[in-house]
C-alpha positions as a LaTeX table, in Angstrom:
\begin{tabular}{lrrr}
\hline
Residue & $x$ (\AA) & $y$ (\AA) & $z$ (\AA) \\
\hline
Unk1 & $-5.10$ & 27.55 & 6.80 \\
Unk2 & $-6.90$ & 28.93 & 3.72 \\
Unk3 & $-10.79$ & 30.60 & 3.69 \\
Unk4 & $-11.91$ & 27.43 & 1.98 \\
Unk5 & $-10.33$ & 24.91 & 4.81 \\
Unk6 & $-11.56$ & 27.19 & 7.40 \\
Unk7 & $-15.05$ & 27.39 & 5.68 \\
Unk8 & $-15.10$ & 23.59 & 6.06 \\
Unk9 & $-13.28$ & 23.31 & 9.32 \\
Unk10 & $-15.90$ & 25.40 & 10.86 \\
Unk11 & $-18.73$ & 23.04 & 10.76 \\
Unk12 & $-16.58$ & 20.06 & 11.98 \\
Unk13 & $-15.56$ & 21.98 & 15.01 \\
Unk14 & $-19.07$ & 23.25 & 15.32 \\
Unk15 & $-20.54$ & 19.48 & 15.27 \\
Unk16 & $-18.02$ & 18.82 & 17.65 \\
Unk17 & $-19.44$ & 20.64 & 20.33 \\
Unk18 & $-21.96$ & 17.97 & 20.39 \\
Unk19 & $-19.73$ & 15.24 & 20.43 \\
Unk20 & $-17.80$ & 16.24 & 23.54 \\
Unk21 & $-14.79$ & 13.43 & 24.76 \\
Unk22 & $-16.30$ & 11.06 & 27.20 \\
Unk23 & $-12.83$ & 9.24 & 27.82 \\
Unk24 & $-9.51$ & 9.85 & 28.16 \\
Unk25 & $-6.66$ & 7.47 & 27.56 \\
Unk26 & $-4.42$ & 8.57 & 29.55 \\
Unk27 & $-6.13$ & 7.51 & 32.70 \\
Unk28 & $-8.04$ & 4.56 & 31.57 \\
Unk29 & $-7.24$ & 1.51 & 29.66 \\
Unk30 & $-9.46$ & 1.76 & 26.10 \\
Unk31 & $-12.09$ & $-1.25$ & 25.57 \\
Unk32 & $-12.38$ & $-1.11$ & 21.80 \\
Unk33 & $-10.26$ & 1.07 & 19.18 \\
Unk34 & $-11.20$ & 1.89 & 16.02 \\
Unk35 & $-8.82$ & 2.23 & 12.81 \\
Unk36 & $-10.12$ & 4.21 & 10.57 \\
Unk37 & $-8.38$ & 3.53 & 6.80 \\
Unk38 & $-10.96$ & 3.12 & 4.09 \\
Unk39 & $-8.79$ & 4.03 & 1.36 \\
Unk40 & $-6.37$ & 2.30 & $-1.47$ \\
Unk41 & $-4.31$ & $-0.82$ & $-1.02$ \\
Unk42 & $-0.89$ & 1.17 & $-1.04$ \\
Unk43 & $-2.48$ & 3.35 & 1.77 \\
Unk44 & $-4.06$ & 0.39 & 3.89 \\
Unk45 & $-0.77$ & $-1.83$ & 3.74 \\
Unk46 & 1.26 & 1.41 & 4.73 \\
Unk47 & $-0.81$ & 1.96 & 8.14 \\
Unk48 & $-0.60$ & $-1.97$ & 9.27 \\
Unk49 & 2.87 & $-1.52$ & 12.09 \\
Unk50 & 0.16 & 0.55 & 13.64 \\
Unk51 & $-1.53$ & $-2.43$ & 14.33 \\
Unk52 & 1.54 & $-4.00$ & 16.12 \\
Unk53 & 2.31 & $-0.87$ & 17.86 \\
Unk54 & $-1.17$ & $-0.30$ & 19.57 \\
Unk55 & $-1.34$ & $-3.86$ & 20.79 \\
Unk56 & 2.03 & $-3.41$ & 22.59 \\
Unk57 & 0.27 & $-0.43$ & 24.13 \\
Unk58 & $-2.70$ & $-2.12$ & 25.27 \\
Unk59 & $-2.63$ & $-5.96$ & 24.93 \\
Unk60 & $-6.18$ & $-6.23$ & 26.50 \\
Unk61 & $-7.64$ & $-4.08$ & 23.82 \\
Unk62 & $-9.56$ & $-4.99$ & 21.28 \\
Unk63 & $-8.60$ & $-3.35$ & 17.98 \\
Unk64 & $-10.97$ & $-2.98$ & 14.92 \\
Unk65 & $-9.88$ & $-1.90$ & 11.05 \\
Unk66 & $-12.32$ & $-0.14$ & 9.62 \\
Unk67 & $-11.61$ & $-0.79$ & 5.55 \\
Unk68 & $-12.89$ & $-0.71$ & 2.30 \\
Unk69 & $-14.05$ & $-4.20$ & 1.60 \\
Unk70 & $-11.60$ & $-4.31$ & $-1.16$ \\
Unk71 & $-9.20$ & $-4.09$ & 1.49 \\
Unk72 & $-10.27$ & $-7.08$ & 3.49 \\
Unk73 & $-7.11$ & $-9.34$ & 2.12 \\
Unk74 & $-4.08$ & $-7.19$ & 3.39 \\
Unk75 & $-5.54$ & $-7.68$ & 7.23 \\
Unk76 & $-6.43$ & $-11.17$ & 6.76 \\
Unk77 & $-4.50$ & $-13.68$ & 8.96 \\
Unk78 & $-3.42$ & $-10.22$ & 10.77 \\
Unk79 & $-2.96$ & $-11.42$ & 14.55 \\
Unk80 & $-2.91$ & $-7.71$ & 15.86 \\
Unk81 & $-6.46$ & $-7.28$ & 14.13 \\
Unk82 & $-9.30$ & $-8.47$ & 16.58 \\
Unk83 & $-11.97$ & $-7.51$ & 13.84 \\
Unk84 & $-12.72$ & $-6.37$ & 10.35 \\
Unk85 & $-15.17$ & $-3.89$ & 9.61 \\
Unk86 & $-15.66$ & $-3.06$ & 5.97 \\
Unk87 & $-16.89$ & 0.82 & 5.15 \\
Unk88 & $-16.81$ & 1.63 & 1.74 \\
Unk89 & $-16.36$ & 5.30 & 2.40 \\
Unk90 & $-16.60$ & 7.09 & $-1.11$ \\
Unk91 & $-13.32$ & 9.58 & $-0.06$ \\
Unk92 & $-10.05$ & 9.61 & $-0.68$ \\
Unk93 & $-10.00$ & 6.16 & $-2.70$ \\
Unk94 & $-10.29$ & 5.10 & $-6.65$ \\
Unk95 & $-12.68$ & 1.96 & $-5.79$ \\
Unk96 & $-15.85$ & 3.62 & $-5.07$ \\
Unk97 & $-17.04$ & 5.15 & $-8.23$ \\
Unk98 & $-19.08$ & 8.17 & $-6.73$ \\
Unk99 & $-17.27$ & 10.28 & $-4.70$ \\
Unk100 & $-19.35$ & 12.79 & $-4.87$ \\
Unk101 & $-20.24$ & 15.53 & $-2.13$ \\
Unk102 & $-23.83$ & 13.88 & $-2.22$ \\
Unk103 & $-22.45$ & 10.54 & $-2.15$ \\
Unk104 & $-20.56$ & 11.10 & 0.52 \\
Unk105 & $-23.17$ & 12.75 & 2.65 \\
Unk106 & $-25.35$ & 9.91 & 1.79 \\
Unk107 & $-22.97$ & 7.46 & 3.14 \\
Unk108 & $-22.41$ & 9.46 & 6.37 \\
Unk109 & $-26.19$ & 9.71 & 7.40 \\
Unk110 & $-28.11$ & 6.53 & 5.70 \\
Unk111 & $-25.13$ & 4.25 & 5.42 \\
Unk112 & $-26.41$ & 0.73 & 6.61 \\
Unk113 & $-22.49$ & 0.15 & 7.16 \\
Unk114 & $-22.27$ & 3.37 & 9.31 \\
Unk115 & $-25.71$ & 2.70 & 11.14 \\
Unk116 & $-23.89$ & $-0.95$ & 12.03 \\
Unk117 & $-21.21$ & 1.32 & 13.61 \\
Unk118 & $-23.86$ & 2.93 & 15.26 \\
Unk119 & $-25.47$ & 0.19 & 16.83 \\
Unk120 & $-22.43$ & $-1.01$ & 18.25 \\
Unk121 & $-22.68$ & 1.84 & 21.22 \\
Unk122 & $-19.47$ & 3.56 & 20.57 \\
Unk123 & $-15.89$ & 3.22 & 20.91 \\
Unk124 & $-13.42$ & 4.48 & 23.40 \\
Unk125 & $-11.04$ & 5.86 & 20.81 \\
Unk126 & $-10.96$ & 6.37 & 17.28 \\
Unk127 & $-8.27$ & 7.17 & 14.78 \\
Unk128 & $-8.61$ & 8.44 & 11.58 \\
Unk129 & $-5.16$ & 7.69 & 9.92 \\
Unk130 & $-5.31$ & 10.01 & 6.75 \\
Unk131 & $-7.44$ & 12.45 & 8.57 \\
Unk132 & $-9.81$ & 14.52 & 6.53 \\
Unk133 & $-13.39$ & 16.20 & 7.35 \\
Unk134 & $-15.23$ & 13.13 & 6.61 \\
Unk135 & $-13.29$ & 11.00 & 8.52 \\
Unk136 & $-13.93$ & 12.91 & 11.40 \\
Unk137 & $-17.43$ & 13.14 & 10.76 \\
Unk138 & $-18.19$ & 9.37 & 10.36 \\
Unk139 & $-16.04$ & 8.77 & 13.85 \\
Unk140 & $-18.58$ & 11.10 & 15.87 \\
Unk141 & $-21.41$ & 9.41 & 14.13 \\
Unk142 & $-19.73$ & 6.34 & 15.19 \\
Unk143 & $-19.84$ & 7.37 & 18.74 \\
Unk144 & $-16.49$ & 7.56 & 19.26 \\
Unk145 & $-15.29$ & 8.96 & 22.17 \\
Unk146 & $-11.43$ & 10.18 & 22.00 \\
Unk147 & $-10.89$ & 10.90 & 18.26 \\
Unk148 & $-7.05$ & 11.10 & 16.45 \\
Unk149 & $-6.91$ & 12.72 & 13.21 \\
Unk150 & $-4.50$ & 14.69 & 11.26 \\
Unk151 & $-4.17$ & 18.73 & 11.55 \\
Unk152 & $-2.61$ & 20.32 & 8.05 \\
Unk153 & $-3.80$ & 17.94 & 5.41 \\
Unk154 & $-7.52$ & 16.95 & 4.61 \\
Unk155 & $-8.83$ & 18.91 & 7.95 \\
Unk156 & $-11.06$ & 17.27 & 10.47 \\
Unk157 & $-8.41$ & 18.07 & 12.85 \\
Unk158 & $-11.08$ & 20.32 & 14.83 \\
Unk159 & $-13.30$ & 17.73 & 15.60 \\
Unk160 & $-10.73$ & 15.57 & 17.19 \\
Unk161 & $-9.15$ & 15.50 & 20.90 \\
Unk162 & $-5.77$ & 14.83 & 19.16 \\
Unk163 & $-4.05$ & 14.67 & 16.22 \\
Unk164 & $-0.32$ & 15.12 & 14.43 \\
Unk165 & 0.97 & 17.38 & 12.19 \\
Unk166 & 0.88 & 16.76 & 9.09 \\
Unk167 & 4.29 & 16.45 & 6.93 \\
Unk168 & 6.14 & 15.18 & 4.07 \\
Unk169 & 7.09 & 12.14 & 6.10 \\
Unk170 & 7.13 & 8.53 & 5.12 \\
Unk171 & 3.75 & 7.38 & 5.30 \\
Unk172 & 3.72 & 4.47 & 7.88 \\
Unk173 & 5.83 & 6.47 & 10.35 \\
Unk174 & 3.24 & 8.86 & 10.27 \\
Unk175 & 0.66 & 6.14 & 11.41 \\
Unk176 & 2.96 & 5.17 & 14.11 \\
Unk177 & 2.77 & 8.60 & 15.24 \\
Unk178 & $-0.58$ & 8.61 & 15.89 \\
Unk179 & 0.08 & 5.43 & 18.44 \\
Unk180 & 2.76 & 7.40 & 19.90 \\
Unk181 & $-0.44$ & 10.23 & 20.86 \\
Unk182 & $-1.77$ & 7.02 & 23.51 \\
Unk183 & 1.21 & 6.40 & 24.74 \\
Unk184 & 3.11 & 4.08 & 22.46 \\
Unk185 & 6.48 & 3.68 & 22.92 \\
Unk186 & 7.59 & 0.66 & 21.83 \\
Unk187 & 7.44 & 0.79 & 17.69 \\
Unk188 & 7.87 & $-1.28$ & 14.68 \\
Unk189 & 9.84 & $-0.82$ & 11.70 \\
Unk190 & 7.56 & 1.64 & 9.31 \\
Unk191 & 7.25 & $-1.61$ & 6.97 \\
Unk192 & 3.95 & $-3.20$ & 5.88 \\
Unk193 & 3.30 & $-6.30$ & 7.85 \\
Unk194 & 1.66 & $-9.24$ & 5.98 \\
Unk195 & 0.76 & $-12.65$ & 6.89 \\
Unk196 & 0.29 & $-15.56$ & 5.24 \\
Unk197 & $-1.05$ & $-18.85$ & 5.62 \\
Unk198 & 0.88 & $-22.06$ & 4.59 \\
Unk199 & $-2.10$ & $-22.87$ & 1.99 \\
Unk200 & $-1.03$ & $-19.57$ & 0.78 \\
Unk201 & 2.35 & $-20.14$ & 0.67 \\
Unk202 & 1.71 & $-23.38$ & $-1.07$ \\
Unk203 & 0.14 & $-22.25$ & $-3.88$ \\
Unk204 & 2.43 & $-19.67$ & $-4.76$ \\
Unk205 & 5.16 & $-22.49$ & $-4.43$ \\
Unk206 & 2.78 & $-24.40$ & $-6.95$ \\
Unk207 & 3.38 & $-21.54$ & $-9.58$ \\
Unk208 & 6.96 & $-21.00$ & $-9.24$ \\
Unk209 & 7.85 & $-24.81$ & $-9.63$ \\
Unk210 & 5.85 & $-25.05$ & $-12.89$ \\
Unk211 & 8.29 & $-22.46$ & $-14.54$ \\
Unk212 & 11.58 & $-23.59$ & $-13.21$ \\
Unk213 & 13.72 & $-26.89$ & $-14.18$ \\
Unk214 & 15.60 & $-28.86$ & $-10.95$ \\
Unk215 & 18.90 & $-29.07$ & $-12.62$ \\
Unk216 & 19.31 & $-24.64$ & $-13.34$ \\
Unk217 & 19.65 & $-22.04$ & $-10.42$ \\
Unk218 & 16.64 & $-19.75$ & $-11.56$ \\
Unk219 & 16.12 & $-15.97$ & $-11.17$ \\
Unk220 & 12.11 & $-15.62$ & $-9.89$ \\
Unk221 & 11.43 & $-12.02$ & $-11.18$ \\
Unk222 & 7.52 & $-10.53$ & $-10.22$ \\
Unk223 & 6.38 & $-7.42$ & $-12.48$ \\
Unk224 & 3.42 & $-5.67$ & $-12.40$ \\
Unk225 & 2.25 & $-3.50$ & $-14.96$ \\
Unk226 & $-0.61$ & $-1.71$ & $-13.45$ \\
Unk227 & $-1.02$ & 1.45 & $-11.22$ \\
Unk228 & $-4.73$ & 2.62 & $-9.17$ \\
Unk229 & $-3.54$ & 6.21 & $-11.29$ \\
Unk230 & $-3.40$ & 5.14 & $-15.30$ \\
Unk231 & $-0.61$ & 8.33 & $-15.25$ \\
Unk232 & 1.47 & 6.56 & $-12.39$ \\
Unk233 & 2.04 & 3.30 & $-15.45$ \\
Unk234 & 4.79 & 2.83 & $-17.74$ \\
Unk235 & 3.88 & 1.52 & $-20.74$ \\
Unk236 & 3.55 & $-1.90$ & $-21.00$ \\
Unk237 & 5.28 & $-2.46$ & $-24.37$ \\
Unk238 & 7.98 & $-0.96$ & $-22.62$ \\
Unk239 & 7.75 & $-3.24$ & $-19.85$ \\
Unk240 & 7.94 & $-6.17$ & $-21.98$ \\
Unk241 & 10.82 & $-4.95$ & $-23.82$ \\
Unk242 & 12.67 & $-4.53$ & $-20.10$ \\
Unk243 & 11.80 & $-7.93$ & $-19.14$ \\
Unk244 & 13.33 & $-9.48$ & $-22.35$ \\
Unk245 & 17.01 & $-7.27$ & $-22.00$ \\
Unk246 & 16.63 & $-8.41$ & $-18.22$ \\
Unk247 & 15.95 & $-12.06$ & $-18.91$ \\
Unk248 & 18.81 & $-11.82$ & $-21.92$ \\
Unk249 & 21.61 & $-10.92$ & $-19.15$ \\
Unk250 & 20.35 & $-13.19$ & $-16.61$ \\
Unk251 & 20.80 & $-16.37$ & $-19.15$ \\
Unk252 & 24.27 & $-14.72$ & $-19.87$ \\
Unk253 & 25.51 & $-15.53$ & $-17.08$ \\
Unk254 & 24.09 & $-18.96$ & $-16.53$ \\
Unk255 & 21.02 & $-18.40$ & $-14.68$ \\
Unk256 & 17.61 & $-19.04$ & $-15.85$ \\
Unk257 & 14.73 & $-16.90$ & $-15.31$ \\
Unk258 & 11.34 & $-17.09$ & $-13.93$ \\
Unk259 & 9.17 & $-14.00$ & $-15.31$ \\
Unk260 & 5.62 & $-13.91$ & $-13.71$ \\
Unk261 & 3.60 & $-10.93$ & $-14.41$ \\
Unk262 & 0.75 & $-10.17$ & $-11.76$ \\
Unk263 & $-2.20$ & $-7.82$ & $-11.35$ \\
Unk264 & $-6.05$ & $-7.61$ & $-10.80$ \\
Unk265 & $-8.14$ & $-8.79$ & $-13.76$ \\
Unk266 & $-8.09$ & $-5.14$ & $-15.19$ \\
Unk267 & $-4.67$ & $-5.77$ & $-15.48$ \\
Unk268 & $-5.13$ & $-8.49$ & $-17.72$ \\
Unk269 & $-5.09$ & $-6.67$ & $-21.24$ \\
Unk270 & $-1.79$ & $-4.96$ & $-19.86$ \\
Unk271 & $-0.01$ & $-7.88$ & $-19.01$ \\
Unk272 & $-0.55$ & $-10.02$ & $-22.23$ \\
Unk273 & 0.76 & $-6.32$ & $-24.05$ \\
Unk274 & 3.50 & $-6.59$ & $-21.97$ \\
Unk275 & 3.90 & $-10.60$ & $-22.68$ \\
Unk276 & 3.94 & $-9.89$ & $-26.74$ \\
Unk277 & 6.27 & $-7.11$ & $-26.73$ \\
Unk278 & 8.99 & $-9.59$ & $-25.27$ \\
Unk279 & 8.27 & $-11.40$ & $-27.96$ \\
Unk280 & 7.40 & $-15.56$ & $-28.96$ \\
Unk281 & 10.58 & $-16.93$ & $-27.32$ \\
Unk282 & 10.35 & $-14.84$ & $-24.01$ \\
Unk283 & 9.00 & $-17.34$ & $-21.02$ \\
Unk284 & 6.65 & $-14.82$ & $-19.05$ \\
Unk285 & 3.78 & $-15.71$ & $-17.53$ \\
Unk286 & 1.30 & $-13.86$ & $-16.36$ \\
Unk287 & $-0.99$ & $-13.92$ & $-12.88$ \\
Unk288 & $-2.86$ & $-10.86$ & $-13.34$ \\
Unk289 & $-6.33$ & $-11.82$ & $-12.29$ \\
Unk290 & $-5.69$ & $-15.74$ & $-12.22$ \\
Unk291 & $-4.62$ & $-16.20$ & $-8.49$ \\
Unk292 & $-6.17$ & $-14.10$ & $-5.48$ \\
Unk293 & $-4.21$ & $-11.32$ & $-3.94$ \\
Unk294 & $-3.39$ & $-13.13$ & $-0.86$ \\
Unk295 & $-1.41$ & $-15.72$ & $-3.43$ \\
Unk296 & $-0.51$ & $-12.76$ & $-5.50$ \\
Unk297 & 1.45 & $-11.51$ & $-1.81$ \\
Unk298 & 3.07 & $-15.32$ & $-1.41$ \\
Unk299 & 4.58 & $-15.29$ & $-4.99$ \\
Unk300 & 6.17 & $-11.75$ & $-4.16$ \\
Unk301 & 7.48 & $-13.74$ & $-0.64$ \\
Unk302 & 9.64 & $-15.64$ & $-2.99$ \\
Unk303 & 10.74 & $-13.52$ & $-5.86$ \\
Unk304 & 14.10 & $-12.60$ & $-6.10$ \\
Unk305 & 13.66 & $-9.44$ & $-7.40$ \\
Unk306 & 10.13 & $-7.30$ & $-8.28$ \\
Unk307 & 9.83 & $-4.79$ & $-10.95$ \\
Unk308 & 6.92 & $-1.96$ & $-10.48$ \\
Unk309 & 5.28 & 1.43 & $-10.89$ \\
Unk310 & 4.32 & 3.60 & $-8.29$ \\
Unk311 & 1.17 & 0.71 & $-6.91$ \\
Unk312 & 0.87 & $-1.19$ & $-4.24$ \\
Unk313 & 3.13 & $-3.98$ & $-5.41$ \\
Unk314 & 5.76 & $-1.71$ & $-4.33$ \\
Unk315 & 4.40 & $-1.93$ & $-0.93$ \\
Unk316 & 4.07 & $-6.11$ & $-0.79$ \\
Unk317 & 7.10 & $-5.94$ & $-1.56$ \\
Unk318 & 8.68 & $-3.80$ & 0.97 \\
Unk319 & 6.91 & $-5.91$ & 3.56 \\
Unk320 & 8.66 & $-9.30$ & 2.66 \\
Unk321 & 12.08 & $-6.92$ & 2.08 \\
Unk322 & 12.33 & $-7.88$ & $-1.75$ \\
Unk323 & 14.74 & $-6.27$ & $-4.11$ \\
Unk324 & 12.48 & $-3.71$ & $-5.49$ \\
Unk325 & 13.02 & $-1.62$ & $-8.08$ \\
Unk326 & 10.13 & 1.28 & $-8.88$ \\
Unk327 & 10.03 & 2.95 & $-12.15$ \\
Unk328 & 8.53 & 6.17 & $-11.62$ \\
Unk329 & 7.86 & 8.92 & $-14.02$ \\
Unk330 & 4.19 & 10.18 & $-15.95$ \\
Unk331 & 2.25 & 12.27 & $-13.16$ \\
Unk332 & 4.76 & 11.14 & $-10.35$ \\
Unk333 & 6.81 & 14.48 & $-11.66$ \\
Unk334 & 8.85 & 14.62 & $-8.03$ \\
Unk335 & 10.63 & 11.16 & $-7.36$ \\
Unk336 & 12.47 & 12.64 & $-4.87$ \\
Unk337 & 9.22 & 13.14 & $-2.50$ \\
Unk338 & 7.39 & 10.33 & $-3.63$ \\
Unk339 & 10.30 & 8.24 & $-2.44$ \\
Unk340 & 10.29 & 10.60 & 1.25 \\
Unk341 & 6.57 & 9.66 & 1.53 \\
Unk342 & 6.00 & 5.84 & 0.07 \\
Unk343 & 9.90 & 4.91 & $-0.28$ \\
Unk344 & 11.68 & 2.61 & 1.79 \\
Unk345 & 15.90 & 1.50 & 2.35 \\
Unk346 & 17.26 & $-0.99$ & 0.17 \\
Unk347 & 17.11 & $-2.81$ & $-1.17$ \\
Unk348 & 14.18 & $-0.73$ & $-2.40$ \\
Unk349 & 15.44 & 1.87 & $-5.08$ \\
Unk350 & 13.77 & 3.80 & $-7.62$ \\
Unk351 & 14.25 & 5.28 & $-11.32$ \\
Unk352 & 13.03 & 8.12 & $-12.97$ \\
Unk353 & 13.30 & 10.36 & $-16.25$ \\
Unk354 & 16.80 & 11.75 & $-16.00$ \\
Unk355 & 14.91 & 15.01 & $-16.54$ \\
Unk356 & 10.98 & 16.41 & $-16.24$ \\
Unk357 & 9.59 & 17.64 & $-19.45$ \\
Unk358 & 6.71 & 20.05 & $-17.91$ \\
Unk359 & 3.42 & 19.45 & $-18.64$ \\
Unk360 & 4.55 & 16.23 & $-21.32$ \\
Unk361 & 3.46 & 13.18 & $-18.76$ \\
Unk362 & 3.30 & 10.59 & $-21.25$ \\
Unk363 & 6.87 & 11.35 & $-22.16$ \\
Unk364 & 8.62 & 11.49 & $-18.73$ \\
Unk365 & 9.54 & 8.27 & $-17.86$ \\
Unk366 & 13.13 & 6.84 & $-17.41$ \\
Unk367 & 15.18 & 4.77 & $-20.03$ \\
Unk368 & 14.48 & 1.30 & $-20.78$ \\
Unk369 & 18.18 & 0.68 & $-20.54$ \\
Unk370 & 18.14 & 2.76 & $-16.97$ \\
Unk371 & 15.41 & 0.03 & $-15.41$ \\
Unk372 & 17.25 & $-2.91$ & $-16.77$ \\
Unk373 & 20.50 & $-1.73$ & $-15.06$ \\
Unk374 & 18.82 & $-0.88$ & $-12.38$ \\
Unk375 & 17.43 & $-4.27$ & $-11.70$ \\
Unk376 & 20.86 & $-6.40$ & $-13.20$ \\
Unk377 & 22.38 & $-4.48$ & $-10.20$ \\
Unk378 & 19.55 & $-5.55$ & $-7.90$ \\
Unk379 & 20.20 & $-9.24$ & $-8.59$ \\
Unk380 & 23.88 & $-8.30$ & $-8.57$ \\
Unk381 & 23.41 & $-6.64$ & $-5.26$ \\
Unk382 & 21.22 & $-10.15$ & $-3.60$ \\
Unk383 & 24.10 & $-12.04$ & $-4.98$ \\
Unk384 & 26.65 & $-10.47$ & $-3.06$ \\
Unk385 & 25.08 & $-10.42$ & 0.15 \\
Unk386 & 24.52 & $-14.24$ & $-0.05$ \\
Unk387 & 21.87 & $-15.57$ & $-1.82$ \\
Unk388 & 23.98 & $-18.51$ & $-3.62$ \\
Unk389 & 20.30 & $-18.93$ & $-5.75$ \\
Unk390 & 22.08 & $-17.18$ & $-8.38$ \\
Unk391 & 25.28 & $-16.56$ & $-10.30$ \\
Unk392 & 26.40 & $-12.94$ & $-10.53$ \\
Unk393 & 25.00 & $-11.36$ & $-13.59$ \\
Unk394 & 28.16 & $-9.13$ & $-14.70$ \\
\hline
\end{tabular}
């Protein structure tokens, strides 16, 4: 550990001392736990199997997520959540604006979210799933009583009873880890788990009739052309022009194709870039800020195949098992351990800049022609393993 980390770790441990563990789960059976993940979406739908995992451990106990508020959809319909709690912690996230060492000490000590914590009298255990110094903080002002944390990577470690080591592992098996600390034995894949509603499910069937004809077997291809990092996004011109060559082959061979772009409503400008780079006779529609996430998740439910940067898309994906194909490249400058940390097994796969032109971002990204091959052998791929939907594209 560096000066600096120690420097920082010192107080934590030091504040600890106050905060002394008043429960053990080893010998009892915890009343309340507390899931601490107030950061991005990608993050948030990484850590859900934990979810599944802990209430296999203790099916009496009632489990809490403690999220951003912008995070509220990916739990929603969860039935291994008991309870949201939304903290808008200004770490470790792009949706709170200050993040500031003030800020942050501001939300720790006069937070009315954090005094509602407070109030609530404590919680047998805690766990801080990134694990940092804050997080650590805000779970002994919470009053928990057995902290988890993380020891190697954003500190706090010393203020918790327990914690894992921190490596370049896939990001949801790390989570799952953490369950394994009380006991947890029985795990889920390291998959994001989402679940809809049939009202959900609905509507998204609502959008993909309204591009498709009855009498053609149709390709349902979902893009999105944004990233929570502007570096981790491939240009959107480019995007369109990918979606055009891709739509080109797919009508080759007899298939028609159902393009729909989606996205927040900052992805808006984006997506209609992307729309008139493909050009007047392209059909591509675009979602980005016109349906809610949760419908947003239900059209990716039903896509044959989804195109993305580094975002959480990829992640929505992975959780309904989608053909996914990531184009990575700009500040993502190591594919190789971005796929060891937020990959997944196919049919998830990933393309990058045949090679890294150091310090030139904007120019490493892969190939137009690389991503559309890559994702005509996707389809190819769903083909042969059965999906009669489609005609092979060669």
């Amino acid at each position: 550990m560096g000066s600096k980390n120690l420097l920082i770790e010192a107080p934590v441990w030091l504040i600890s001392q106050f905060y002394r563990p008043r429960f053990d789960p080893n010998r009892q059976t915890p009343r309340e736990i507390l899931v601490l993940r107030p950061n991005d979406f990608g993050e948030l739908l990484t850590t859900t199997p934990l979810f599944e995992a802990l209430r296999k451990r203790f099916p009496t106990t009632r489990l809490i997520a403690g999220v951003g508020s912008w995070g509220r959809p990916v739990l929603e319909n969860n039935p291994f959540v008991d309870e949201i709690v939304e903290i808008d912690a200004p770490w470790n996230n792009k949706l709170v604006d200050d993040r500031s060492h003030r800020n942050v000490m501001r939300f720790l000590w006069r937070s009315p979210q954090v005094a509602a914590l407070r109030s609530r009298g404590g919680f047998d255990v805690g766990i801080d799933v990134l694990g940092s110094y804050m997080g650590a903080v805000l779970m002994m002002r919470a009053g928990v009583k057995y902290r988890i944390g993380v020891r190697g990577y954003r500190g706090g470690w010393s203020g918790c009873q327990d914690y894992i080591e921190f490596s370049r592992r896939q990001c949801g098996r790390a989570a799952l880890g953490q369950a394994e600390l009380l006991g947890a034995r029985t795990l889920p894949e390291a998959r994001p788990q989402l679940f809809l509603t049939d009202d959900e499910r609905l509507q998204a069937a609502h959008v993909w009739s309204a591009g498709e004809a009855a009498s053609r077997r149709t390709v349902r291809i979902v893009a999105g052309v944004g990233a929570g990092v502007a570096s981790k996004a491939w240009d959107a011109r480019l995007v369109g022009d990918a979606l055009t060559r891709i739509a080109n082959a797919v009508e080759k061979a007899g298939n028609a194709c159902n393009i729909v772009i989606v996205g927040s409503d900052a992805d808006r400008s984006r997506a209609n870039e992307a729309i008139a780079a493909a050009g007047p006779g392209m059909q591509i529609r675009s979602m980005a800020g016109e349906v809610s996430m949760r419908v947003m998740f239900a059209l990716v439910e039903k896509a044959d195949v989804v195109l993305t940067n580094s975002s959480m898309l990829l992640h929505v994906a992975a959780a309904f098992r989608r053909p996914t194909v990531a184009v990575l490249g700009g500040s993502v400058t190591r594919p190789e351990v971005h796929d060891a940390i937020w990959g997944y097994p196919p049919p998830y796969r990933s393309v990058a800049p045949e090679r890294y032109v150091p310090g030139e971002h904007a120019r490493n990204w892969p190939s137009v022609e690389r991503v559309v091959q890559a994702m005509v052998e996707s389809i190819e791929a769903q083909h042969a393993h059965g999906d009669n939907r489609v005609e092979p594209v060669a």
